[in-house]
N, C-alpha and C positions, 0 to 999 in steps of 0.2 A: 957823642952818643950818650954819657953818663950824665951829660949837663939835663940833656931831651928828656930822660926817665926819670930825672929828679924833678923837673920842671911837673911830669903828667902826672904825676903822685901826690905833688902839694896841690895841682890843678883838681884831681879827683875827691881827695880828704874830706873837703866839707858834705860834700854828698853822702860819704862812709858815715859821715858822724851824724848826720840827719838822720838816715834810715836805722841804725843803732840803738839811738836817741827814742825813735818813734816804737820800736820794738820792745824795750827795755820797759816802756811806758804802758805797750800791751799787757806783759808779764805782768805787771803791778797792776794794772786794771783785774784783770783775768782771776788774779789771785783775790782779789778783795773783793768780786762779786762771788767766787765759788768759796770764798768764808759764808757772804751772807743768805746765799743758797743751801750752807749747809746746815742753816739754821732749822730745827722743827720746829712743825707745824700744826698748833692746837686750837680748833674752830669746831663748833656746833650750830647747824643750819638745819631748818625746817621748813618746808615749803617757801621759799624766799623766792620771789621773783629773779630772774635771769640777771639783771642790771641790777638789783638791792644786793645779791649774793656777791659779785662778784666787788661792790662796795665796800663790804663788811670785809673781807677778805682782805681788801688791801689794806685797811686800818690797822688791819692784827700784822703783816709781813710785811716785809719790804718790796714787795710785788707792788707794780703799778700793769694793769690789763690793758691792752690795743686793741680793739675790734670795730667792726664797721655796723653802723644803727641796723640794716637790715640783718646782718648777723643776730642779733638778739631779741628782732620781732618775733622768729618763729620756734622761740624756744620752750622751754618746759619749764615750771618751776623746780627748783632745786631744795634736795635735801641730802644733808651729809654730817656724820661723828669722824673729827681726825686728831686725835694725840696724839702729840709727841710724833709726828709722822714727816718721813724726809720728803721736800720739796716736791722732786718729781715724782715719787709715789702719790702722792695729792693730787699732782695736779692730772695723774693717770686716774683716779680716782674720781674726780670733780666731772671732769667729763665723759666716762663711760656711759659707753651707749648713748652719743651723741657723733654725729658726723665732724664733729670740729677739731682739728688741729691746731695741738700750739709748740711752741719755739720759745725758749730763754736767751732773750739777748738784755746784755747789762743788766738791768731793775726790771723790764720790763719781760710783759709776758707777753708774744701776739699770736691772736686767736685769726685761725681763719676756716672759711665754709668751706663744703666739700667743691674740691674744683669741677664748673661743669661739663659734663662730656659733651665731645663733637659733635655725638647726635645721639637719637634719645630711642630706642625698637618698645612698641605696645602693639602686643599679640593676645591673642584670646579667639572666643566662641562666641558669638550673639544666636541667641535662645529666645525662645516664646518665655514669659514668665510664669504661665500657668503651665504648661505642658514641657518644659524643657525640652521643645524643639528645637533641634538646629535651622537656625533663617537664611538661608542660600541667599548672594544678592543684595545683602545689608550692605547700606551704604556709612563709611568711617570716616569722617569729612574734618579736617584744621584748618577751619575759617582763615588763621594767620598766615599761614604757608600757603592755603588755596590747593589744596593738596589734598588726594585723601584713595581711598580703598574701599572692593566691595568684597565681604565672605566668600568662600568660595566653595563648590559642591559640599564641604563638609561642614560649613559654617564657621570656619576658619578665616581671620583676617589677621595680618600681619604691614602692621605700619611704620614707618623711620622716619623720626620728626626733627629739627633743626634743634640746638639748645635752647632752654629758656628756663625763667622760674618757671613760670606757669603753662600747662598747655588746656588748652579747651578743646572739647572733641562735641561733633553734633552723630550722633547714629541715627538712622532711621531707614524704616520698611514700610514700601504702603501697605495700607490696613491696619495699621498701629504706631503708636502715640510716639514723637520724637522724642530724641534723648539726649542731653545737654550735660556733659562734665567736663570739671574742670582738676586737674590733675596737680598738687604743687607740694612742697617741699621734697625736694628729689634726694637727698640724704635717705630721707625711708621709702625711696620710691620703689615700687614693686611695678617690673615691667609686666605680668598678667593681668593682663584688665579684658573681663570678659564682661558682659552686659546681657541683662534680661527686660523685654520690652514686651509694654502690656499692649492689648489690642485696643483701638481706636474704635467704639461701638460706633461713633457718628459717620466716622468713615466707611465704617463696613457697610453701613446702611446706605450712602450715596452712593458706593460701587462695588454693591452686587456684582453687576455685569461689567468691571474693569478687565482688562484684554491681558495686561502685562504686571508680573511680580514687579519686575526692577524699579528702580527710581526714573520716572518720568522722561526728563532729559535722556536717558540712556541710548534713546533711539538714534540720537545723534553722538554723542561723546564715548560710546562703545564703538571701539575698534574691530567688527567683525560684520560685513558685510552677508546681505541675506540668512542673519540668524534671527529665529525670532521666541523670545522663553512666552509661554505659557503660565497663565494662575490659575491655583483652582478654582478662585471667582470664576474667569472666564470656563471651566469645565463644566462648572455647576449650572451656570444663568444659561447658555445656549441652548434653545430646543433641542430635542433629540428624541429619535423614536423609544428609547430607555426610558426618559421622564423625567431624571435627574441630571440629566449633562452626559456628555463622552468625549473622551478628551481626542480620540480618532477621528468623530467627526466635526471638531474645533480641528483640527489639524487640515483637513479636507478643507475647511473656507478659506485657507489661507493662498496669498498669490503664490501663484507656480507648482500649486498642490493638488492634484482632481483625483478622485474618485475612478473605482472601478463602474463597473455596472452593476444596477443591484443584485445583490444575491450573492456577488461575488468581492472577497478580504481582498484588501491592500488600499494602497494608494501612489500615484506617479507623483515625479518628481522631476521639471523641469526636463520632460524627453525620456527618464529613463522608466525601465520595466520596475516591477514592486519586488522584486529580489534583489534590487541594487540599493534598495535602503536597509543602514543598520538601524535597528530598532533595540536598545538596552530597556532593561529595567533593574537597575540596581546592579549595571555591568555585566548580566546574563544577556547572552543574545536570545533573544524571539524572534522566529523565523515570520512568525504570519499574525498581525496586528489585532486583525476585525475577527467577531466571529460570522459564521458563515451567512448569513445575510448582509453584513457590509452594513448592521445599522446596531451593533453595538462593539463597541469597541473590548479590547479583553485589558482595557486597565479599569478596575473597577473606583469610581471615583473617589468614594470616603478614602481610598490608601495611597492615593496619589500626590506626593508632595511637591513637588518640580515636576515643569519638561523643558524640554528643549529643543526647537526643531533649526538644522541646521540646511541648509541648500547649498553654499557655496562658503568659501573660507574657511573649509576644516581646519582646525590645531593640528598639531603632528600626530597628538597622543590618538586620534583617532584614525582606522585606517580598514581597509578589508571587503569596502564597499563603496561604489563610483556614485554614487548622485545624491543620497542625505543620510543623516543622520538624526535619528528621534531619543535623546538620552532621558528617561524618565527616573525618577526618585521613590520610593515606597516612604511615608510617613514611619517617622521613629516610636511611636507611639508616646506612651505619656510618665514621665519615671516621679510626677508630682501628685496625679490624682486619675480615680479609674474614671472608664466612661465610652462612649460608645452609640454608635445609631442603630436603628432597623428602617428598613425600606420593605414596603410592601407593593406592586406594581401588576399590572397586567402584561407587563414585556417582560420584568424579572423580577425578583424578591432577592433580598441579602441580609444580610446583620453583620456588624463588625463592633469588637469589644478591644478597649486599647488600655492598660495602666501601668501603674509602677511593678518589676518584681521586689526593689529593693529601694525604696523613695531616696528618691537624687542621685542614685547610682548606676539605676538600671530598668527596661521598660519592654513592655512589651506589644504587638499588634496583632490581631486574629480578625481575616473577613473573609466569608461566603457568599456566594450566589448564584440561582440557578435561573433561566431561562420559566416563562411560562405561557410562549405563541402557541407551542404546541397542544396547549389545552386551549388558548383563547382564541385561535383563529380559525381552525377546522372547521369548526360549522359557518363562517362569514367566509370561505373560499368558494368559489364555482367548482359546479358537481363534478366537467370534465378535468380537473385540474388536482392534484393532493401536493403538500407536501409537509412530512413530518420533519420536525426540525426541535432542538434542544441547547442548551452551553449550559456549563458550569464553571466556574474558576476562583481557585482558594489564594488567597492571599496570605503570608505569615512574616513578622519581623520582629527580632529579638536584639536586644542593644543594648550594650556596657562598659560602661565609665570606667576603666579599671585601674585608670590614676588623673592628674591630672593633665597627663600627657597622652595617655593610651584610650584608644576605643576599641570597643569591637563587635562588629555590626552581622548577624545571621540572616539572611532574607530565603524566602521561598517562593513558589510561585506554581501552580498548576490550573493548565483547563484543560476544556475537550468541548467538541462540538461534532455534531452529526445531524445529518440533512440527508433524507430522498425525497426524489421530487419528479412528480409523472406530470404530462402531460398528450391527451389523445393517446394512450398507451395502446388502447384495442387497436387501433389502426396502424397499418403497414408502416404512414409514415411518424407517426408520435413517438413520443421518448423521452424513455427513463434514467433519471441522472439520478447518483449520490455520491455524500462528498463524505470522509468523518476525518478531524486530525486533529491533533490534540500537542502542544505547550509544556514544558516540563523545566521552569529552572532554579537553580542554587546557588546565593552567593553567602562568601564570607570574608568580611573583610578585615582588617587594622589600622587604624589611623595613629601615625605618632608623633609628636613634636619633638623634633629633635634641639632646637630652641628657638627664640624670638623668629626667627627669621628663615628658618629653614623647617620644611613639614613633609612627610611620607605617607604616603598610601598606599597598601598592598591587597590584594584580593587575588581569590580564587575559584571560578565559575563552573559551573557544571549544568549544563542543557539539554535536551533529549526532546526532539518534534518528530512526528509520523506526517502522512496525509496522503489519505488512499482517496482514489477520482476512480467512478465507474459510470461509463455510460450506452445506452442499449435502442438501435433505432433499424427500420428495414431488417429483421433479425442476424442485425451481426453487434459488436460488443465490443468496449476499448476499457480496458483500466489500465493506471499508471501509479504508481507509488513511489514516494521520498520516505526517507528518513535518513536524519543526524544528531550525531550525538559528538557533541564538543567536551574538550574540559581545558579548561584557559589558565592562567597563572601571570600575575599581573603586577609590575610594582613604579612605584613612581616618585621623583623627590619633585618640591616646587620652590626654589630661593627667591624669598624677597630681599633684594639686593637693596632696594629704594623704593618708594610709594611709583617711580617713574621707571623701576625698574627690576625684570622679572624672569627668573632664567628657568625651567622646566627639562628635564630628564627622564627617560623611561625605557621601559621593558618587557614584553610581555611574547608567552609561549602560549602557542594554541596547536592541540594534539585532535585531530578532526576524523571523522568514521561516516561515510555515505554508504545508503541504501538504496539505490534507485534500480526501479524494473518497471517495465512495461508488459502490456497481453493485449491479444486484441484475435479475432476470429468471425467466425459464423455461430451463433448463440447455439448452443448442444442441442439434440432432441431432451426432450423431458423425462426420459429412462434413462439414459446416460447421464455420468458423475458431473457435476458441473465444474468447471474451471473456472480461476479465480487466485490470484497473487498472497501466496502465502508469505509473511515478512519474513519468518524465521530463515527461507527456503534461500536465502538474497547474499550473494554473497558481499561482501562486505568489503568498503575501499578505504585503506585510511590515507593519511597525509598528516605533514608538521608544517607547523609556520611558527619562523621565530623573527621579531621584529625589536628594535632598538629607535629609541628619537630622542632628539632634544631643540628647544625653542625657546627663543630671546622676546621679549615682550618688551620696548621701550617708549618712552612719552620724550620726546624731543621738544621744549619749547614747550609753549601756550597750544600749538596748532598742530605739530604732526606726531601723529605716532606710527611706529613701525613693529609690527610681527614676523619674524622667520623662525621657519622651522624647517627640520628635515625627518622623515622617517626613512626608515631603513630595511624592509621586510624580507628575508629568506624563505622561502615555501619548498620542501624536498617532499620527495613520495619513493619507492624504489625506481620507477621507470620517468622521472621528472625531476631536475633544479630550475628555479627562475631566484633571480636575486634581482632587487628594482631599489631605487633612489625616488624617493618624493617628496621635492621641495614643495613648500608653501610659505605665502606672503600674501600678509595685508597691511594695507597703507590707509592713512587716515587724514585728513586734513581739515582743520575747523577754517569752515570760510567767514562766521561770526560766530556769537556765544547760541544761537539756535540754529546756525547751518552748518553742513558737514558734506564733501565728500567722503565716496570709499571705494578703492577697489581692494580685491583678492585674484588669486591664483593661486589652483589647487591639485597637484596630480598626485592620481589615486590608484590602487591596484587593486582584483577583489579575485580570487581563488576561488568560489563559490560561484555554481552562475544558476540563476533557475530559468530553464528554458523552455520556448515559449513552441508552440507544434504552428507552424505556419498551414497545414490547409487540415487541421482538424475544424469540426463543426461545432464542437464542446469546448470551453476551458479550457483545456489541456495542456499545463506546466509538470516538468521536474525537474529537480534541483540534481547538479553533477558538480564532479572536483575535478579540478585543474588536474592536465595528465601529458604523458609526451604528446598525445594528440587534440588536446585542447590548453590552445595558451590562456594566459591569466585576462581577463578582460581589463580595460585600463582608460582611464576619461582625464582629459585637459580641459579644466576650467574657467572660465574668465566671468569676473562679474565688475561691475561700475554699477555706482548707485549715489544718489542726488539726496540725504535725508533734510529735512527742514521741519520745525516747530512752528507754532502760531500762537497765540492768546496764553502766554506764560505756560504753556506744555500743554493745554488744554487740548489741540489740535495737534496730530503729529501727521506728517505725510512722509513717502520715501518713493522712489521714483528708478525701479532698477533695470540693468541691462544684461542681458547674460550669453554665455555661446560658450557650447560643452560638445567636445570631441570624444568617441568611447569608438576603441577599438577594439577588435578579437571578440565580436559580439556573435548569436548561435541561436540559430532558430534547427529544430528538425521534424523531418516529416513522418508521421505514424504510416505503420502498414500491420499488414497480418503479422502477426507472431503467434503458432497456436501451443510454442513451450514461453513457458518466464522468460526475457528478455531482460540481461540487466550487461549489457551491450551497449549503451544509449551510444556513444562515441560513432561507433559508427553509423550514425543514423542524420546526423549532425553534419550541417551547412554554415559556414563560416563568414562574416563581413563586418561590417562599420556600421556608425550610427552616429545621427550629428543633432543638435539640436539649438535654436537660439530664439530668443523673443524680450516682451519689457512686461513689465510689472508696476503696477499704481496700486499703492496701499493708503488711505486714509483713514483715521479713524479718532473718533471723540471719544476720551476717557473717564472724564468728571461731569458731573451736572446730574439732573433729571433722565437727560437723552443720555445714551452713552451708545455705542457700537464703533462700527467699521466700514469699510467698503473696499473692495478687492477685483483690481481688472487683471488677467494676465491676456495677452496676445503672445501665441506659443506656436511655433515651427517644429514637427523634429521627422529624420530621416532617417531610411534605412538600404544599404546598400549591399547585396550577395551577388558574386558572380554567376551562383551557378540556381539562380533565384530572378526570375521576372529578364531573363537573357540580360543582367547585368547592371539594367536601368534599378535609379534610387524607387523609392516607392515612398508614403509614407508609414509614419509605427502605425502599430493597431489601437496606440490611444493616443494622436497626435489631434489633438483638440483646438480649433486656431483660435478659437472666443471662448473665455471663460469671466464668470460675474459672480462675485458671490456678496452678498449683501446681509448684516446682522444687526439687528437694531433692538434696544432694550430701553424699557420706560421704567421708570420708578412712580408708581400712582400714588402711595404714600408709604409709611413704614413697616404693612403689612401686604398690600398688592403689588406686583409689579405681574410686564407683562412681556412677552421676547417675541421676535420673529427671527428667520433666515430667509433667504433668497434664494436659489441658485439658480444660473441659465449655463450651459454649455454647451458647445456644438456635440454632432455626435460622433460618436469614435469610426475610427476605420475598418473596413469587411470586405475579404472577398469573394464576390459573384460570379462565377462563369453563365453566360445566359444558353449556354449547352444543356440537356437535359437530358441527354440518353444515359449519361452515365452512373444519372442519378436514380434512372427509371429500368434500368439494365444491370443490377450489382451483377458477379458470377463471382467466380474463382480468383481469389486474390486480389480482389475489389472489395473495400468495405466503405461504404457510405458516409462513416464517421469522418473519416480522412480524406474528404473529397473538393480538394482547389488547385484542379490542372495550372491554371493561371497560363503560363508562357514557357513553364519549364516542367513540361509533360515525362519527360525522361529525368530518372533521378537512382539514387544508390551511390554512385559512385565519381560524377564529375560534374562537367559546365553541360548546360543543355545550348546546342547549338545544331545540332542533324535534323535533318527533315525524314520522321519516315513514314516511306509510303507503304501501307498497309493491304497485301491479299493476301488474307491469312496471315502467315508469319510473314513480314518483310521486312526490307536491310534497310538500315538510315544509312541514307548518303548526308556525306557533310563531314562535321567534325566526329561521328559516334553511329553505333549500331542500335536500332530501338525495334524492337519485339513489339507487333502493333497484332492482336490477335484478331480472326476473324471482324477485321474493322477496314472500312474504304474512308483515307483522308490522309489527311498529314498532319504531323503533329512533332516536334523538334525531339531528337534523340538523346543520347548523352556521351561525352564523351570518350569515356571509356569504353563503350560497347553494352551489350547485354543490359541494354535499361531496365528498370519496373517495368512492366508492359499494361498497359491499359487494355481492355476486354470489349468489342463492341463499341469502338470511338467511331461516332458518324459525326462528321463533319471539321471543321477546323473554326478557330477564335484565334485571338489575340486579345489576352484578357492581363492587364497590368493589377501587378499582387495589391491589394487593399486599394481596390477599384472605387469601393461602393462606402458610400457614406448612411451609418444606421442616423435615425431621428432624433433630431437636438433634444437635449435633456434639460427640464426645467422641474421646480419642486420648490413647495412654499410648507415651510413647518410655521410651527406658532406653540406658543406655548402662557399658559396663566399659573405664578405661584401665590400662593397666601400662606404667609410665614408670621407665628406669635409664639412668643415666649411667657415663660412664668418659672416661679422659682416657688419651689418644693422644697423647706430647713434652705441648706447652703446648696444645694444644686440647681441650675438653672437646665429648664427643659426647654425644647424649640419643637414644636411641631411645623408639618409642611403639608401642605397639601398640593401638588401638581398636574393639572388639565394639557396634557399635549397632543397634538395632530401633525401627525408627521405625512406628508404627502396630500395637504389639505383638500386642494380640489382634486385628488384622485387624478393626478396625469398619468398615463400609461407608460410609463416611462422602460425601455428595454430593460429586463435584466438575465434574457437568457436568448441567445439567438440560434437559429439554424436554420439550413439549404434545406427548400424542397419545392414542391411544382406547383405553380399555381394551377388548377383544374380549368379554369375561365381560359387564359392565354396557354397552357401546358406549356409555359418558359419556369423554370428559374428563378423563387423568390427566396428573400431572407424574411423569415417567418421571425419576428419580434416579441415575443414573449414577456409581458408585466408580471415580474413576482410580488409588488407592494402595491399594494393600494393605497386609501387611505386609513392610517393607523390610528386611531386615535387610543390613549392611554392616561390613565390616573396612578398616582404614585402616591402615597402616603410616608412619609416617614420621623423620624421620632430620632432628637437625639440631646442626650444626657451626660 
């Protein structure tokens, strides 16, 4: 054993004495470089180039410098006094306030760059340069990566780029001038890179009449199915009975969009009723779009910055309402220079004044306008016909920069509108309608970055709508009144994780308060008080809804991209909880660099229902809140859609398919009430509603020519058990052909010239071809609410009993039905004790929304002549605008009702034209 340890010890030795050897030689190195480093160091330099300085240097010390050539292309020259100064104090010295790193090994010094980061975040704002507007929709594009970003509602974009020295960014918005930077030495690099861009005069001028803010391609390479943003170009160039644009009825020619009748605000949306669309402005809800004619809309153009019209594939964050959503923008005003238009009109007049309060900090917007048919059209109406008619609506926005992370944005909003309107009054069967309701909202919001990559926005709303309906025909009388009054509270984060990748969070509480009533009777004598729906008198329904969502936005690949989301909404009241789950998903798939599929899938819940009076003769909605006896209405969406481009984005077409299920849907039938009535629940019929059809959109955007063209082919249905004995029927504005056609010429830099088209079939009506009951009011018959249809017995269940009427008689069958002084049959109801009809001779079989009123067609047209001239440093624009709205005068319905023809004494729908043809001059001026 002693031989073996003595053997492994002389066997190890050499190795001991190597490593020994090699240390002992460290020590002695080590020692005689930190002599020669201890040496000070006396050098004077004056702007000496990066590679001369670092020469001179080593001449004087025993320093020899390592660094790499591109290290000392992008340096500074150098200046510096050092006496008698120790080594590494120096060389802390030589290089302050430079990104370089160095290291003392032996003689030498090695210099190195700042190491690159994994990846690179550039966040900012993109602005107008003369107005520091924020540009919604800018497009932030890295040629290199192929990669890029677009602003988003606040003119926020945030992008994550690969390492590099250099990066290159292309930005650009149409209507103004693209923007090319190049971003390099990343030592001083500041990740805020915000960007202001001037307007492309040459472009403005070739599209005028451009359709779309976004970037061209969008229509294909945007992941959201049946959406479609709006420009003010397109609000401005479109005819319109206004003179100047309406972005309402821009909204109206689009596929899957129709119009009311005239005279009467809103617009449908793929099947659904015009209370199922949310309509924001600046995150306020507005209840009712149009003002009361249905030919201006209540967003007044000059303050219009964005819209957004959505049909199918909501995001999570939006939620409350089953068929679209309209998100609109109010302009920032101007925080660089003041300025402002006026419009003078024969439809309406305005003025809007916008500038800085505090240049580059803070801005401000102010616009009026009132209506002026009322003084213009009176004397061109027929002598048996009046109607007086008015709107007004204020616009205001106040906005401030309060660092360079915080904003905070004021908006305001108010109108009102009032309408009466007779027709044949002296007579038995004529009748006088009036409508007035009025708009009310408030936002305030904050925007804040909380850094590269991460962004919030909070707001808090405040709303307030009326709208009283009163109508007077055979001397008996119906009004009905809404009002609500919301205040919402709102907040949101949005992580950009990656240009490919985007995660979204939020929250918001909405505290809600309905006023609904109805009245209705035999009109008073003329000595007695008159009756009439006092607001105050109303008692008052409130409700909460508080809702929670979050949604992942990814770019998978070249070709697909995926959207999910989910909201989350709670709705309580004391005598109601509903708590709902609604997923949404959209899919994208690029089938080449100009073709795209898309679907989506979208369920939605809406608390709010505004309900529609199935056998009123009048208009007749009001809006109610979700209660133990009215469930929340609720719609399953499906949409497929084919997009494709042509002639490098010149042409865009999209090709879509849709089919929307909405449940818990309420129609109810008016009767006498001769106290206030604010009861509607129980008056209220309950069922489904289905709707599917396609949609062909084309449309040229650049050139001379520029428009669109818009076909939808539309189905939608409605189903009540205790409604038409069960059977579907169609809606009341289930339209099967719609056209709508918009074409714009550019004659040269000061003419250009627009038309519109529209052809629709006509809406749904129903007719009983009975006539005694219309020619026979008595007791507890009022005219207004006259469409027995199939389901004669009502109040309380299914109509299914026959009954046979002498005098009082019993429904045999499923229910008992009070048929007074009448010989016939007519079905009961199930519960017994029906409504009773007065004097019913004879029997029908009449299916609800029987009667098809007359296809609707209408030709505008419109000529601008626009010159400018420049007054010291401002630049003026005058306009002059010649429009004709309903050119050839088509008679087209805008107010229907039941009454007897004298010739046949059946049963007609009297069709009523409230527009003629309109024609209008606009002048306006802006500075």
């Amino acid at each position: 054993m002693e031989n073996y340890r003595t053997a492994a010890f002389f066997n190890l030795w050499p190795r001991v004495a190597i490593a020994l050897l090699i240390f002992l030689t460290a020590l002695v190195d080590r020692a005689f470089a930190q002599q020669k480093t201890d040496s000070l160091i006396t050098v004077t330099l004056k702007d000496r180039s990066f590679r001369e300085a670092l020469s001179i240097i080593e001449s004087r010390t025993h320093f020899k410098f390592a660094y790499s050539t591109e290290l000392a292309a992008g340096q500074k020259n150098i200046s510096i006094t050092a006496v008698q100064m120790p080594p590494s104090a120096f060389l802390h010295t030589l290089f302050e306030g430079t990104a370089i790193t160095w290291q003392i090994i032996g003689d030498q010094v090695v210099l190195q760059g700042p190491v690159p980061p994994s990846s690179i975040t550039l966040s900012g704002y993109i602005r107008d340069a003369h107005t520091g507007e924020l540009l919604i929709g800018a497009s932030v594009y890295l040629p290199r990566a192929k990669t890029g970003v677009l602003s988003n509602s606040y003119g926020f974009y945030s992008l994550t780029a690969p390492p590099a020295d250099t990066l290159d960014l292309e930005i650009s918005y149409v209507g103004y001038k693209n923007l090319s930077r190049r971003i390099t030495n990343f030592g001083d690099f500041d990740p805020a890179q915000s960007f202001r861009m001037e307007h492309n005069d040459d472009e403005e001028k070739i599209n005028q009449t451009m359709v779309f803010k976004d970037k061209r391609e969008d229509n294909v390479k945007k992941n959201q199915a049946a959406r479609i943003d709006l420009s003010t170009d397109m609000i401005a160039a479109a005819p319109s009975a206004g003179g100047g644009g309406d972005l309402i009825g821009s909204v109206e020619m689009l596929p899957g969009v129709q119009a009311g009748i005239d005279g009467s605000p809103g617009y449908f949306v793929r099947g659904g009723n015009a209370g199922q669309n949310l309509i924001l402005l600046d995150d306020a809800t507005l209840y009712n779009p149009s003002h009361t004619f249905g030919l201006v809309g209540i967003f007044n153009p000059p303050t219009v910055k964005y819209a957004t019209l959505m049909k199918g594939g909501f995001p999570a964050s939006y939620g409350d309402h089953v068929s679209s959503v309209l998100d609109v923008a109010m302009k920032d005003g101007s925080n660089q220079q003041t300025g402002g238009s006026v419009q003078l009109g024969t439809v309406s007049s305005g003025a809007t004044l916008y500038g800085p309060l505090q240049t580059g900090k803070s801005s401000y917007l102010v616009s009026a306008r009132r209506s002026t048919t009322d003084i213009v059209l009176k004397p061109l109406l027929d002598s048996n016909y009046f109607s007086k008619y008015y709107f007004y609506d204020v616009n205001a926005k106040l906005n401030f920069q309060l660092s360079a992370k915080d904003r905070l944005l004021l908006s305001f909003y108010s109108g009102r509108d009032n309408n009466t309107y007779a027709s044949d009054s002296a007579k038995l069967d004529g009748i006088d309608y009036s409508m007035h309701y009025g708009n009310t909202g408030a936002t305030v919001r904050w925007n804040h970055q909380y850094s590269g990559k991460l962004f919030g926005h909070s707001s808090v709303e405040y709303n307030k709508y009326h709208q009283f309906l009163s109508a007077t025909q055979y001397g008996f009388f119906a009004q009905l009144y809404s009002g609500i009054t919301d205040v919402n509270a709102r907040t949101a984060l949005d992580w950009y994780l990656s240009p490919a990748h985007k995660l979204s969070i939020g929250a918001d509480y909405l505290h809600q308060t309905l006023y609904p009533a109805s009245l209705s009777g035999q009109v008073p004598p003329p000595d007695s008080a008159s009756q009439t729906i006092v607001p105050s008198g109303i008692p008052p329904k409130t409700s909460n809804r508080i809702a929670v969502y979050v949604s992942d936005e990814i770019k998978l690949g070249q070709r697909w991209q995926v959207y999910v989301g989910l909201r989350a909404p709670y709705f309580y009241k004391p005598d109601a909880k509903y708590f709902s789950l609604e997923p949404r998903l959209s899919l994208l798939y690029m089938v080449d660099p100009s073709t795209s599929v898309k679907f989506s899938y979208t369920n939605m819940h809406q608390y709010i229902h505004l309900v529609q009076s199935y056998n009123a003769s009048f208009p007749a909605e009001i809006w109610i809140g979700s209660s133990s006896a009215v469930r929340p209405q609720y719609s399953n969406e499906y949409t497929a859609g084919l997009f494709r481009n042509f002639s490098q984005n010149v042409f865009q077409t999209s090709l879509e398919f849709y089919y929307k299920q909405m449940g818990n849907q309420l129609l109810f039938g008016g009767r006498d009430s001769t106290a206030i009535d604010n009861t509607i629940e129980q008056k209220l019929i309950f069922g489904k509603g289905w709707s599917y059809g396609a949609e062909l959109f084309l449309r040229k955007n650049r050139g001379k020519w520029t428009g669109w063209l818009a076909y939808t082919l539309a189905y939608a249905w409605q189903q009540f058990d205790s409604l038409n004995q069960g059977q579907s029927f169609p809606f009341a504005y289930d339209r099967r052909h719609m056209l709508d056609i918009s074409l714009a010429y550019n004659i040269s830099s000061h003419w250009k010239v627009g038309a519109n088209f529209l052809l629709a079939s006509g809406r749904a009506f129903s007719l009983s071809p009975d006539s005694s009951y219309i020619l026979n009011p008595g007791p507890g018959r009022n005219p207004l609410y006259d469409n027995p249809g199939r389901a004669v017995g009502r109040n309380n269940g299914n109509a299914g009993g026959n009954g046979n009427g002498n005098g009082n008689g019993n429904g045999n069958g499923n229910g008992n039905g009070n048929g007074n002084n009448g010989n016939g049959n007519g079905p009961g109801s199930n519960n017994g004790n029906a409504y009773g009809r007065d004097r019913l001779i004879g029997s029908w079989d009449v299916v609800a929304n029987n009667y098809r009123l007359s296809p609707y067609d209408r030709l505008d047209v419109n000529v601008r002549y626009t010159k400018s001239r420049t007054l010291g440093k401002r630049t003026l624009e005058t306009e002059w605008i010649l429009s004709l709205y309903n050119v050839y005068a088509r008679s087209n319905n805008s107010f229907v009702y039941r009454t007897i023809d004298p010739a046949t004494r059946k049963v007609v729908a009297k069709e009523l034209p409230l527009i003629p043809v309109i024609p209008s001059i606009t002048y306006s001026l802006k500075f």
